[in-house]
ChimeraX commands (.cxc) that place a marker at each C-alpha (Angstrom):
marker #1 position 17.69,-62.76,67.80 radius 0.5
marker #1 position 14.52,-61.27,66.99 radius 0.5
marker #1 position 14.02,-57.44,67.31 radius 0.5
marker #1 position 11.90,-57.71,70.95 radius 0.5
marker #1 position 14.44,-60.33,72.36 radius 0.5
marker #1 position 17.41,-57.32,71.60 radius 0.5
marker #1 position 14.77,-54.93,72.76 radius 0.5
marker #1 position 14.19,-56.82,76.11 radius 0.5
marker #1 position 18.02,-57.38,76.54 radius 0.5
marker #1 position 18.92,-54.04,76.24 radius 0.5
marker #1 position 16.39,-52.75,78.73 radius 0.5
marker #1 position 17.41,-55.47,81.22 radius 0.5
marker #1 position 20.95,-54.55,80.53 radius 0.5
marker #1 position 20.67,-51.05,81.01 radius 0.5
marker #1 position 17.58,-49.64,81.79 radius 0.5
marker #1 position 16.59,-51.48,85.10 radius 0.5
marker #1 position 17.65,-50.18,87.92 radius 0.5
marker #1 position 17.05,-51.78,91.85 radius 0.5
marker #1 position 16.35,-50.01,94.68 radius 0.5
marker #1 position 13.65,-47.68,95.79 radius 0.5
marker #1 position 12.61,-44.73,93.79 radius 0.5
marker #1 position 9.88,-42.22,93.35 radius 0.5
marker #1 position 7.34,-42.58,90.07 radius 0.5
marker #1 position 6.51,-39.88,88.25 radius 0.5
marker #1 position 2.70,-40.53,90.11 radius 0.5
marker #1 position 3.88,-39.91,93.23 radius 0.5
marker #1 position 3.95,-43.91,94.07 radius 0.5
marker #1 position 7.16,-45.76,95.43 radius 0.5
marker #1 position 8.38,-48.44,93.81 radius 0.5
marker #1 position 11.55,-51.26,94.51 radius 0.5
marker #1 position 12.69,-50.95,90.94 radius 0.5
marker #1 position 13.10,-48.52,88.23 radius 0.5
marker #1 position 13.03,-48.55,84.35 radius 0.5
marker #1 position 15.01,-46.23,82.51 radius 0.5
marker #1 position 13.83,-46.94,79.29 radius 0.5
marker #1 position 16.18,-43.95,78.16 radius 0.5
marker #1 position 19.27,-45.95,78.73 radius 0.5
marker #1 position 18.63,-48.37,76.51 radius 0.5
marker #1 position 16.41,-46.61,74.12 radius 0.5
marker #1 position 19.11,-44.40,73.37 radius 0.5
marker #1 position 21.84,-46.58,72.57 radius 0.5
marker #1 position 22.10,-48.24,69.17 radius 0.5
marker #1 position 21.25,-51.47,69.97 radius 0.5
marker #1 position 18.19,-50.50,71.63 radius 0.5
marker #1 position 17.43,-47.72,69.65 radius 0.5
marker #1 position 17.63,-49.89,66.09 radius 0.5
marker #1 position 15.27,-52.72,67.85 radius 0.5
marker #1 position 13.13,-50.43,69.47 radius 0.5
marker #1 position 13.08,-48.63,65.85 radius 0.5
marker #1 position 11.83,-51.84,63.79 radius 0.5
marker #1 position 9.20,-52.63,66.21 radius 0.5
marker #1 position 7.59,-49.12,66.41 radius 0.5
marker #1 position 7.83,-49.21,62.80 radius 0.5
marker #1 position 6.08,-52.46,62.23 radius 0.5
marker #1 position 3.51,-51.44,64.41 radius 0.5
marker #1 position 2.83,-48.01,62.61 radius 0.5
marker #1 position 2.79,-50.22,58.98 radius 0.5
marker #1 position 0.45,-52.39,60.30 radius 0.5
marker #1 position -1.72,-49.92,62.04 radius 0.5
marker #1 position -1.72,-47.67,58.68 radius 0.5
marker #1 position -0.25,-44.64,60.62 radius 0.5
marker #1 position 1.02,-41.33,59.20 radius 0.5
marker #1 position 2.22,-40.00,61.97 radius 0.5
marker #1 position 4.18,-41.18,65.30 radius 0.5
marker #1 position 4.49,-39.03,68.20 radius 0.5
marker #1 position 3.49,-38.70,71.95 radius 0.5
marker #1 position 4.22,-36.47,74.46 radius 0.5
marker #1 position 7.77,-34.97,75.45 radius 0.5
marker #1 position 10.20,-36.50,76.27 radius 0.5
marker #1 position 9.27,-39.78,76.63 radius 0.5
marker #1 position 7.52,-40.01,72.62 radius 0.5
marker #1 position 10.63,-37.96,71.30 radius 0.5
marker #1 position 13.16,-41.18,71.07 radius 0.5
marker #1 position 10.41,-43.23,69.87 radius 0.5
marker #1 position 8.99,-41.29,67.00 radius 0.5
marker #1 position 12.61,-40.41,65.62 radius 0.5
marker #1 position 13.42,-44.36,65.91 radius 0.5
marker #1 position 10.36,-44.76,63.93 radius 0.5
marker #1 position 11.85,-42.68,61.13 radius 0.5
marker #1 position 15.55,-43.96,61.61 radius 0.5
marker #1 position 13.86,-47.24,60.98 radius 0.5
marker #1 position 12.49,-46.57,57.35 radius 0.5
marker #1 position 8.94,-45.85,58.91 radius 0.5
marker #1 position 7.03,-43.69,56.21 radius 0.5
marker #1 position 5.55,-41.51,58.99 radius 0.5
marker #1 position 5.39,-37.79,60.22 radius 0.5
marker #1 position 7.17,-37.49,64.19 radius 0.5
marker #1 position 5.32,-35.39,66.17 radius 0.5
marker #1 position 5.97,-34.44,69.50 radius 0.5
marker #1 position 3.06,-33.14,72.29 radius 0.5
marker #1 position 4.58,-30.45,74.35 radius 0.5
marker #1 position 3.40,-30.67,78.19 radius 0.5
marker #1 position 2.75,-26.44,78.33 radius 0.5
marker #1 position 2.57,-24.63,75.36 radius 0.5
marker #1 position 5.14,-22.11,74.85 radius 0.5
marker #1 position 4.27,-18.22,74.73 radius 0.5
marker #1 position 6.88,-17.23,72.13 radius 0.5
marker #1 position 7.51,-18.95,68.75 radius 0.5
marker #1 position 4.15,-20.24,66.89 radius 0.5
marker #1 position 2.68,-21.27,70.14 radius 0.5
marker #1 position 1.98,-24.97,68.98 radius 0.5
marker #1 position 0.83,-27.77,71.13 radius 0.5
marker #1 position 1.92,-30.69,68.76 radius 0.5
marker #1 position 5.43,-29.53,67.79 radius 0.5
marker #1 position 6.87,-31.05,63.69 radius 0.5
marker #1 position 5.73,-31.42,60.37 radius 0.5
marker #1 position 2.06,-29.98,60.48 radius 0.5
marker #1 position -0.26,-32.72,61.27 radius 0.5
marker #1 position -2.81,-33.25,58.45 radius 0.5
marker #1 position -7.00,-33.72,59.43 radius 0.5
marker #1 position -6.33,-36.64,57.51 radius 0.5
marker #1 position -3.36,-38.05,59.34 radius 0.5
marker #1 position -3.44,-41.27,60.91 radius 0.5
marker #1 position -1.68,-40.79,64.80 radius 0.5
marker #1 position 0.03,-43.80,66.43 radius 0.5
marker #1 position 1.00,-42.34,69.77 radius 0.5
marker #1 position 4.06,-43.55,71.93 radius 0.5
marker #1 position 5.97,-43.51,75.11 radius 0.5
marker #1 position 8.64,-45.53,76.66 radius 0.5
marker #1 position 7.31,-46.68,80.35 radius 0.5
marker #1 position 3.37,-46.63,81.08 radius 0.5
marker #1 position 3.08,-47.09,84.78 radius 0.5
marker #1 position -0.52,-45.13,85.61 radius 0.5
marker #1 position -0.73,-44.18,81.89 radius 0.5
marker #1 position -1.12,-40.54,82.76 radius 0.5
marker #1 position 1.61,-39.22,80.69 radius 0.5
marker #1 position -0.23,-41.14,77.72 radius 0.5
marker #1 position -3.39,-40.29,78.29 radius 0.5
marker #1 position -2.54,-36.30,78.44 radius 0.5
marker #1 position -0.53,-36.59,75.48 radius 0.5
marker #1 position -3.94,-38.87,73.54 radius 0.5
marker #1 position -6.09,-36.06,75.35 radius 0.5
marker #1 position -4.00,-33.18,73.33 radius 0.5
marker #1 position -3.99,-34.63,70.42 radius 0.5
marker #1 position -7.61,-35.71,70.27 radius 0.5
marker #1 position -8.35,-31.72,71.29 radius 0.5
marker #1 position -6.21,-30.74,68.03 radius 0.5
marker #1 position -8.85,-33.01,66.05 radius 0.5
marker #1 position -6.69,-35.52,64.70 radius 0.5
marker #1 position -7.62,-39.41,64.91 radius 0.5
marker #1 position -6.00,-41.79,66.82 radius 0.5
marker #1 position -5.18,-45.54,65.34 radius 0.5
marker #1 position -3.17,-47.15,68.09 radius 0.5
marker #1 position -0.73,-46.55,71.11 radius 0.5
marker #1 position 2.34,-48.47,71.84 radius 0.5
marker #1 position 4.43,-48.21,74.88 radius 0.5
marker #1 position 8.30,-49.16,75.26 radius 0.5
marker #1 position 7.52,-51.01,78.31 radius 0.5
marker #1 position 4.20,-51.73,80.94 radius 0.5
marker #1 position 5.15,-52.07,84.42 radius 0.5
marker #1 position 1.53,-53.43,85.01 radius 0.5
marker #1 position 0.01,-50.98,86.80 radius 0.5
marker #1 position -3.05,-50.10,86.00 radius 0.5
marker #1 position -1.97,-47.78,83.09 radius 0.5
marker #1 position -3.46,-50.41,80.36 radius 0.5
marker #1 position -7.29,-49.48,81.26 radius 0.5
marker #1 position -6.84,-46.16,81.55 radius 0.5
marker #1 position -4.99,-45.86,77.80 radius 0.5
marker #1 position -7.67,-47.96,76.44 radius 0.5
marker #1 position -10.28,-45.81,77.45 radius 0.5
marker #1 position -8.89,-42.74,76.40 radius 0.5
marker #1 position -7.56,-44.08,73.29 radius 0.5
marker #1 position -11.40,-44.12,72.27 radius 0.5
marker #1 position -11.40,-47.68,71.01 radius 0.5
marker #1 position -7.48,-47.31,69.38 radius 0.5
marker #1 position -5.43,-50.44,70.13 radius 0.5
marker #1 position -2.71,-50.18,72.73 radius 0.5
marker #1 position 0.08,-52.44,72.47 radius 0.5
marker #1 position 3.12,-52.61,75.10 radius 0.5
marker #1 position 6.06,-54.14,72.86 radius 0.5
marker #1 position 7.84,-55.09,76.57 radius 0.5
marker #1 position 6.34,-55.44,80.02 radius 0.5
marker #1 position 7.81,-55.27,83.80 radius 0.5
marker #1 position 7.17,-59.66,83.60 radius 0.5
marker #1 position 9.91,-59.67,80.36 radius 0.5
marker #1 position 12.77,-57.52,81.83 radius 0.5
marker #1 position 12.48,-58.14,85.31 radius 0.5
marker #1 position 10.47,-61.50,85.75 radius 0.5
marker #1 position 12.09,-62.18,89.76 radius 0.5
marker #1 position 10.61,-59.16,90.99 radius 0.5
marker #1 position 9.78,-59.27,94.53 radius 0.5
marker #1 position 6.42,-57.81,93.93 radius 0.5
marker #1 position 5.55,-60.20,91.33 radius 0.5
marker link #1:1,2 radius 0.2
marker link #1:2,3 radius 0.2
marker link #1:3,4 radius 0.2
marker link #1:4,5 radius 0.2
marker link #1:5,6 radius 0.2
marker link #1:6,7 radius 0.2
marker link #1:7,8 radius 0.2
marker link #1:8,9 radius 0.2
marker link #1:9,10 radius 0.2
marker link #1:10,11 radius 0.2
marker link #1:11,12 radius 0.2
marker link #1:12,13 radius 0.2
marker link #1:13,14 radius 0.2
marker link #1:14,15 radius 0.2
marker link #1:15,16 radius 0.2
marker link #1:16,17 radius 0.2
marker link #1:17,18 radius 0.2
marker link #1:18,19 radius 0.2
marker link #1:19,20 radius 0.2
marker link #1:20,21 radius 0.2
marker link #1:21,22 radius 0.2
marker link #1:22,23 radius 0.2
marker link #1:23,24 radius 0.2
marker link #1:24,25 radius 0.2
marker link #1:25,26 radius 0.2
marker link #1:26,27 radius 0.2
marker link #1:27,28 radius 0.2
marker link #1:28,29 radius 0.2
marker link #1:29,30 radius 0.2
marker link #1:30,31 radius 0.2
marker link #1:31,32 radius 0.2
marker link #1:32,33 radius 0.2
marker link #1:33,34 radius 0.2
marker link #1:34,35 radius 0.2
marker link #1:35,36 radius 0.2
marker link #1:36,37 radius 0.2
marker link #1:37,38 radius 0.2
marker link #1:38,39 radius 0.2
marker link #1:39,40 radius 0.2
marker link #1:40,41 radius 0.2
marker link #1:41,42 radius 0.2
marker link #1:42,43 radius 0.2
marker link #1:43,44 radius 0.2
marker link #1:44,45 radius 0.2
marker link #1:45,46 radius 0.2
marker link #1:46,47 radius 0.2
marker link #1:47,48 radius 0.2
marker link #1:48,49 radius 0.2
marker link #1:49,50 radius 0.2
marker link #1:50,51 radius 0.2
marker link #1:51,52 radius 0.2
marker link #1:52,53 radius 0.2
marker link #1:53,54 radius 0.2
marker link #1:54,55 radius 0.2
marker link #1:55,56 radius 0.2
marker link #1:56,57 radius 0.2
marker link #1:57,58 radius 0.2
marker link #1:58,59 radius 0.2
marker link #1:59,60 radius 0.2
marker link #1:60,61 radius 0.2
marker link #1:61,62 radius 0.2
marker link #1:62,63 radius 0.2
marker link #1:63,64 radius 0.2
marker link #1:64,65 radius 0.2
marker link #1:65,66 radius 0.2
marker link #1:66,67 radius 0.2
marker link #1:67,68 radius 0.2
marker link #1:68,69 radius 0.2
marker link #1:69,70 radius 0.2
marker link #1:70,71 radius 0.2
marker link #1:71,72 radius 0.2
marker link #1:72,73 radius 0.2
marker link #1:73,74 radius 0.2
marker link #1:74,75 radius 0.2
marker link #1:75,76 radius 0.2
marker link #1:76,77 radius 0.2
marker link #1:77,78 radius 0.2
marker link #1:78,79 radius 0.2
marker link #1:79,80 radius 0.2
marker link #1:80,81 radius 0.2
marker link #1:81,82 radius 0.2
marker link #1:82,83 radius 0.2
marker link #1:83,84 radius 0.2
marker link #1:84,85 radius 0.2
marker link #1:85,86 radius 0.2
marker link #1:86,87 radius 0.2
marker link #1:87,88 radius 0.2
marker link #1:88,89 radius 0.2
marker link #1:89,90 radius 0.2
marker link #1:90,91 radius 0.2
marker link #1:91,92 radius 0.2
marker link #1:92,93 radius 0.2
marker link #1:93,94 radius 0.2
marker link #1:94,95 radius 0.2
marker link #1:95,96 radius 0.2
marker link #1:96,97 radius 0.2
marker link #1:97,98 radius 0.2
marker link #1:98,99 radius 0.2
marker link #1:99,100 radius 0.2
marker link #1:100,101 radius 0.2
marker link #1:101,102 radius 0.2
marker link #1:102,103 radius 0.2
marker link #1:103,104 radius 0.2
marker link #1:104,105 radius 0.2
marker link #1:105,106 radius 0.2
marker link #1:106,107 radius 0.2
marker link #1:107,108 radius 0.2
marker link #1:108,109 radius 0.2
marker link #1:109,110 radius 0.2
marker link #1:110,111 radius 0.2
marker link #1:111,112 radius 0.2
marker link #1:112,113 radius 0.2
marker link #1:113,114 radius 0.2
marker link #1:114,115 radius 0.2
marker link #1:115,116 radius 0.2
marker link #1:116,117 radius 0.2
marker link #1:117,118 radius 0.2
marker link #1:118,119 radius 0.2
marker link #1:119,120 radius 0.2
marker link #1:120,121 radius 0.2
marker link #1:121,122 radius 0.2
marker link #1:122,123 radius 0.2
marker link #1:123,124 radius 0.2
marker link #1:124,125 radius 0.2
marker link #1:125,126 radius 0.2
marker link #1:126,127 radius 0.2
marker link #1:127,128 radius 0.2
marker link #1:128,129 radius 0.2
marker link #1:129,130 radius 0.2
marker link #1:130,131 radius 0.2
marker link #1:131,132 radius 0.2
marker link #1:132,133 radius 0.2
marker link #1:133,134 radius 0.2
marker link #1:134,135 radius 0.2
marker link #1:135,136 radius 0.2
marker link #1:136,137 radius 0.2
marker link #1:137,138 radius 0.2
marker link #1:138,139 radius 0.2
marker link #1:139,140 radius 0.2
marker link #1:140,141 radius 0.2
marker link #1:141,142 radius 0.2
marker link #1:142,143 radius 0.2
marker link #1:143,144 radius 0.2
marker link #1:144,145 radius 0.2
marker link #1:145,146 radius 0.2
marker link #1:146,147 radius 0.2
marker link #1:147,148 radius 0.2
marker link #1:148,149 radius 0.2
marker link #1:149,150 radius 0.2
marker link #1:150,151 radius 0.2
marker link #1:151,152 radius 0.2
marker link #1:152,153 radius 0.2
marker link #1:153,154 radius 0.2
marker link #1:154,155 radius 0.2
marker link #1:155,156 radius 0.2
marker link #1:156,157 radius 0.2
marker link #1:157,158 radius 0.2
marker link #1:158,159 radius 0.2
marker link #1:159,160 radius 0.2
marker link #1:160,161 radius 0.2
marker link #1:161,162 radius 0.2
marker link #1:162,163 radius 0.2
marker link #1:163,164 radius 0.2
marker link #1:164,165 radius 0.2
marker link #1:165,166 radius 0.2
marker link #1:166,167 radius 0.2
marker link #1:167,168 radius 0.2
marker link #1:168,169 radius 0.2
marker link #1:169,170 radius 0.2
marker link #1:170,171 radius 0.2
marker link #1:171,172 radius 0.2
marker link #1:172,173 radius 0.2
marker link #1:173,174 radius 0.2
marker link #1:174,175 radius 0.2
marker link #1:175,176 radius 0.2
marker link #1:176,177 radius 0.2
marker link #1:177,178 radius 0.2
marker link #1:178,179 radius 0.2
marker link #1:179,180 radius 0.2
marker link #1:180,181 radius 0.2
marker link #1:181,182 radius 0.2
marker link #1:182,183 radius 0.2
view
């Protein structure tokens, strides 16, 4: 079974959950993805891990990262997974104390490569804020991978903000939960 196919398994297995909920956007939805439930078990974690690292190999990246808390399982699977990268992790509100960073890890290079991540993309907002940041910090941006797309609407608004990087979902809302009544 190929990494994407244990990937997809594990998120149907664990992650999806039925019933109404509230979206981080404010929207309503019949059905929920938890990508943390299966991200952060080692079956998903170890698939999840090979694909972000393919993707950061082929995309020539340095570093992996997104914004917290949804990046931080990603990037470190990305390492777990042999990925010769940096993890990085975009904090929502910088904190007063400490060194004050925005992009929390190793110090990001001006000539590191960024691949940024996040496990569910439903408006994109969360990725776009974390691509804005990170931009704003002056570092370049080679690609954007998501855990899972619930197609809707998030895809354009990456794109555009991504400045011409390539966003790829490794999973979409039609994989793990094809008999959706909103389909």
């Amino acid at each position: 079974m190929s990494a994407r196919e244990r990937l997809i398994q594990a998120l149907r297995e664990h992650a999806l959950v039925i019933g109404e909920v509230t979206l981080t956007s404010g929207r309503t939805a019949h059905y929920y993805v938890d990508a943390k439930r299966a991200i952060l078990l080692p079956d998903g974690f170890a698939a999840m891990g090979e694909l972000v690292a393919e993707q950061a190999a082929a995309l020539g990246a340095t570093a992996v990262g997104g914004l917290t808390m949804g990046a931080d399982p990603i990037a470190c699977s990305a390492l777990a997974a042999g990925a010769d990268v940096k993890a990085f992790f975009v904090r929502k509100e910088v904190k007063p104390h400490g060194l004050s960073r925005p992009i929390e890890g190793p110090p990001l290079d001006p000539s590191d490569r960024c691949l940024v991540v996040e496990d569910v993309v439903t408006t994109g907002g969360s990725t776009v804020a974390a691509i804005e940041r990170i931009f704003e910090a002056g570092h370049e941006i080679v690609g954007v991978v998501s855990v899972l797309d619930r197609l809707a609407g998030g895809t354009d608004a990456i794109r555009e903000a991504a400045r011409g990087a390539p966003y790829t979902a490794l999973t979409t809302i039609n994989d793990v939960y094809p008999e959706r009544p909103d389909r």
